[in-house]
Every structure is written in C-alpha cells, then in structure tokens.
N, C-alpha and C positions, 0 to 999 in steps of 0.2 A: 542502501545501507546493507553492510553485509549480516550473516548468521550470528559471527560472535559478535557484532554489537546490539546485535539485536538480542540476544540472548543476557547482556545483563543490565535490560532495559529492567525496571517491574513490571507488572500487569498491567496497572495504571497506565503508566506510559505508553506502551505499549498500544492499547486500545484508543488511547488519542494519537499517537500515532498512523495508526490504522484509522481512524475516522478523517485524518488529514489528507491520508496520499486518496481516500475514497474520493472527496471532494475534490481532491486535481483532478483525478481523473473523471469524474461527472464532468466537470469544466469542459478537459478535452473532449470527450464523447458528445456534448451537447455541440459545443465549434463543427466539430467535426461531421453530425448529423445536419448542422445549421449551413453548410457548405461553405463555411467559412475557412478561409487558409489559416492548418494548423502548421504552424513551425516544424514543429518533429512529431511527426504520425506514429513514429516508431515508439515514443514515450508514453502511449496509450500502452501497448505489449509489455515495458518494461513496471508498469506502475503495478497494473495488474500481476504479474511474478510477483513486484514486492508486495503486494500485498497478501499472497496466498504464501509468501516467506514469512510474514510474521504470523499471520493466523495460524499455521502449524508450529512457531513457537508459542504464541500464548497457549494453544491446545497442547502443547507437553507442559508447560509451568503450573497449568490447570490439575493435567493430569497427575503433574509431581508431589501435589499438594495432598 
C-alpha cells in the first residue's frame, strides 16, 4: 500500500491494518523459522517496510491531533 493511501486511511483503520500485515508476517517468520518452503522470502522484507510505512503515518496523524 502506498504513503497517500495510506495516509487517508483513519487511525482506526489504520491500526487494524497494521495488526494484519503483523500477522502475515508472524506467519512467514514462523514457516520460515519452521524450515518450511516459503514462496517469497522476499515478502518477509517487504511486509515489514509496510509496516514501519504506516506506523510513521499513524505517529504523524497522532501527532497532528
């Protein structure tokens, strides 16, 4: 997801958002730990960007408030 959509998420949203891409990627990380063949190893590194992408938008809409 990019910045401006993410950007006219709410907070709300947002936060469940972020507690969803967490759980994929628990998912992957435990496969992955578990030596199980993950499809795209690469979507571990990307989930994690998105999710440190919307956690600095919630922390501005926080701080906008």
């Amino acid at each position: 997801m990019k910045t401006n959509e993410l950007k006219e998420l709410g907070a709300e949203e947002l936060e469940a958002k972020i507690a969803e891409v967490r759980k994929e990627l628990d998912d992957l990380k435990l496969k992955l730990a578990s030596k199980v063949d993950v499809e795209k190893p690469v979507r571990i590194r990307l989930l994690r960007r998105e999710v440190a992408r919307m956690l600095t938008v919630l922390a501005a809409k926080k701080e906008a408030k």
